[in-house]
N, CA, C and O of each residue as an XYZ file, in Angstrom:
264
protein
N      64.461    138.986     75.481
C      63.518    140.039     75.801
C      63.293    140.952     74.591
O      62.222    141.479     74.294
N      64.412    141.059     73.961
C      63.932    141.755     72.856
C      63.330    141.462     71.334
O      63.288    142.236     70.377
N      62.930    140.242     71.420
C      61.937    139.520     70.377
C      60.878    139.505     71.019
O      59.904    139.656     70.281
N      60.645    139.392     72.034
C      59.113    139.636     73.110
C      58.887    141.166     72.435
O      58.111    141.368     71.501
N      59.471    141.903     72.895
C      59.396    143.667     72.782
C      58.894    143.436     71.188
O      57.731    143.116     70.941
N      59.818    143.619     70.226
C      59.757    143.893     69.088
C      58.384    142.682     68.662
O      57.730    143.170     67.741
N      58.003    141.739     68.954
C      56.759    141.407     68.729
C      55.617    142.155     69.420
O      54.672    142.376     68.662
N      55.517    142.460     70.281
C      54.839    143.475     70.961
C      54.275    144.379     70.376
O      53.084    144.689     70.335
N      55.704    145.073     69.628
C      55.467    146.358     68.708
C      54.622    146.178     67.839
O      53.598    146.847     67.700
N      55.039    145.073     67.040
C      54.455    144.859     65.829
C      52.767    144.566     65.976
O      51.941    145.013     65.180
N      52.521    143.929     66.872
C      50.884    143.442     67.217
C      50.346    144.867     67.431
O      49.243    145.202     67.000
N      51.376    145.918     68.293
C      50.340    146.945     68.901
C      50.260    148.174     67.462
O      49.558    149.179     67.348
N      51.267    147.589     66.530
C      51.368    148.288     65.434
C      50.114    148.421     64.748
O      49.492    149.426     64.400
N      49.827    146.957     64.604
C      48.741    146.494     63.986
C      47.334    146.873     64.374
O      46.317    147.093     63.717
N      47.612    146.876     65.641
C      46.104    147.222     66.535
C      45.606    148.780     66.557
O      44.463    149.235     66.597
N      47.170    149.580     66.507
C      46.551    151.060     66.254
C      46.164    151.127     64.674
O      45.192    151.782     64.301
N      46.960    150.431     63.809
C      46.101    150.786     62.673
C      44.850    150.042     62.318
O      44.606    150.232     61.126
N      43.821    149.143     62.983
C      42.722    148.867     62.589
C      41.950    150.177     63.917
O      41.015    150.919     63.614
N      42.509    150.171     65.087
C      41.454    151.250     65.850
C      41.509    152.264     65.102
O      40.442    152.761     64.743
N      42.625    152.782     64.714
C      42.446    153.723     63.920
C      42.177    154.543     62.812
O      42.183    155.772     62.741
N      41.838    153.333     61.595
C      40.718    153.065     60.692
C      39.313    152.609     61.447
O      38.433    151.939     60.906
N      39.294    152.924     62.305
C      37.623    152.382     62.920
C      36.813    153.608     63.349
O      35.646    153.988     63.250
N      38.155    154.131     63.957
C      37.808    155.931     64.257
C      37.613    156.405     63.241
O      36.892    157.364     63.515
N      37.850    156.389     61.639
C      37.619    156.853     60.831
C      36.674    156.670     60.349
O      35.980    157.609     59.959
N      36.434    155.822     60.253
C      34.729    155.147     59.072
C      33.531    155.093     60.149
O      32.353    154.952     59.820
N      34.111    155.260     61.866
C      32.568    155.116     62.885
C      32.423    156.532     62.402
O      31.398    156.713     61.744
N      33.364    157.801     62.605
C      33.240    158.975     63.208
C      32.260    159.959     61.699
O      32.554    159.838     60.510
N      31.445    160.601     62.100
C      30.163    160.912     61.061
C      30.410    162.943     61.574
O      30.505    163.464     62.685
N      30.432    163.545     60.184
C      30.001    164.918     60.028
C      29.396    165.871     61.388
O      29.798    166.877     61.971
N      28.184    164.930     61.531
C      27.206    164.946     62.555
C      26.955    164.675     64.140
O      26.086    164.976     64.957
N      28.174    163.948     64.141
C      28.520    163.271     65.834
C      29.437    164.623     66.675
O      29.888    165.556     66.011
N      29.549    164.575     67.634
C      30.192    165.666     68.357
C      31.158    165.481     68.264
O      31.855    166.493     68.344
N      31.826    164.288     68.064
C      33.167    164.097     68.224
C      33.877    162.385     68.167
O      32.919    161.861     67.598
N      34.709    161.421     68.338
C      35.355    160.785     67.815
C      34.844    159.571     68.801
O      35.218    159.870     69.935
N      34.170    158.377     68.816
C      34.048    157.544     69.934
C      34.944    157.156     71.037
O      35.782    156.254     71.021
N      34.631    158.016     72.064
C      35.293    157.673     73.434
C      36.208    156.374     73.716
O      37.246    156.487     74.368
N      35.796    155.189     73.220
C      36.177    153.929     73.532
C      37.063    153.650     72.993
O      38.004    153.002     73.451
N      36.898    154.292     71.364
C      38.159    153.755     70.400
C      39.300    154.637     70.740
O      40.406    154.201     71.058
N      38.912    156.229     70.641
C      39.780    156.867     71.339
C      41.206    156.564     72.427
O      42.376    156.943     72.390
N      40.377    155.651     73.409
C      41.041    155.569     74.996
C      42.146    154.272     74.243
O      43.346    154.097     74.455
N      40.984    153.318     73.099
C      42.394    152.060     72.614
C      43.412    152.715     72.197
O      44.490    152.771     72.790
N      43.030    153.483     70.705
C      44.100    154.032     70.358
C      45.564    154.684     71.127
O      46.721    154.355     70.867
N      45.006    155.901     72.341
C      46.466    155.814     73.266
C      46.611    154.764     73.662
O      47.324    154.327     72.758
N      46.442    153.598     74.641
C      46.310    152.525     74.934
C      47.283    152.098     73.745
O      48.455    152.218     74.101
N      47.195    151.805     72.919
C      48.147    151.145     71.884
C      49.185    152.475     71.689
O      50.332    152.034     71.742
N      49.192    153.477     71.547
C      50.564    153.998     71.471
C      51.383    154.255     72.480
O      52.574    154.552     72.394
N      50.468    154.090     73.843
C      51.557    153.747     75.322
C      52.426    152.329     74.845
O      53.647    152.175     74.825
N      51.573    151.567     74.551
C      52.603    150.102     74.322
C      53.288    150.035     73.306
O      54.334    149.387     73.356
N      52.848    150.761     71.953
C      54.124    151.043     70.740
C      55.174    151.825     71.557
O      56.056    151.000     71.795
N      55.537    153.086     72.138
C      56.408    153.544     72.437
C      57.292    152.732     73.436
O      58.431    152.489     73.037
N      56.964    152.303     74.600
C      57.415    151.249     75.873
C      57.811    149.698     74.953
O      58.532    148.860     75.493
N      57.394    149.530     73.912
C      57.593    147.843     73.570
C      58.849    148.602     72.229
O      59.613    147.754     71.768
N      59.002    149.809     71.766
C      60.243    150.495     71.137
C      61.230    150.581     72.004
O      62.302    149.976     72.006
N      60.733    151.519     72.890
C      62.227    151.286     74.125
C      62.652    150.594     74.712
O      63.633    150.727     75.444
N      61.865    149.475     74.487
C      62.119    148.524     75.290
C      63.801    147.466     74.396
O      65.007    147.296     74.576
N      62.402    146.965     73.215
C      63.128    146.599     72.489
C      64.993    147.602     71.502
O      65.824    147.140     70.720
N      64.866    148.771     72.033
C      65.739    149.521     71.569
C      67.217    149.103     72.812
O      68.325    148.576     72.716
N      66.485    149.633     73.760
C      67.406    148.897     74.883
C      67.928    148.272     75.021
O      69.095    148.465     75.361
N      67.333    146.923     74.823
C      67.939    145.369     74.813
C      68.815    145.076     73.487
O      69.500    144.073     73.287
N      68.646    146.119     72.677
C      69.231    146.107     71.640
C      70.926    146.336     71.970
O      71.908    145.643     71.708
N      70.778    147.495     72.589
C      72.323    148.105     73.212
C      72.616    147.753     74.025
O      73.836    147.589     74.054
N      71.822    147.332     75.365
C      72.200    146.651     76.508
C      72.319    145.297     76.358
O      72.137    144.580     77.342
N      72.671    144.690     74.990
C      72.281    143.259     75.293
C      73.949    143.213     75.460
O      74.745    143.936     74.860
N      74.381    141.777     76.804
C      75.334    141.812     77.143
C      75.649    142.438     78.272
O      75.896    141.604     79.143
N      75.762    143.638     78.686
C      75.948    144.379     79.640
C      75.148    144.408     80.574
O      74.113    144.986     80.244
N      75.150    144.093     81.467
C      74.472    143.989     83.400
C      75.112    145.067     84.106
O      74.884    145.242     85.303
């Protein structure tokens, strides 16, 4: 379980940093504010970076113990 997790991480690692270079280069001087959509990915990917950390942190210490 904890090579599942820690791959997890790493993909959702990856995914906040292209949404979040996307938010950067869409978002313009002139716009009201930051695109809604990329926005909602970005948490969206740091709910699953944090949960696929604890996860994998867990299984780290709990591995063995039931």
């Amino acid at each position: 379980m904890q090579k599942i997790a820690t791959k997890v991480f790493i993909w959702a690692s990856i995914a906040f940093a292209i949404i979040g270079l996307l938010m950067v280069v869409t978002t313009s001087p002139e716009s009201d504010g930051p695109n809604i959509i990329l926005l909602k990915l970005l948490f969206t990917t740091v709910i699953v970076i944090l949960t696929s950390f604890a996860l994998s942190i867990a299984g780290k210490y709990l591995n063995g113990r039931s």
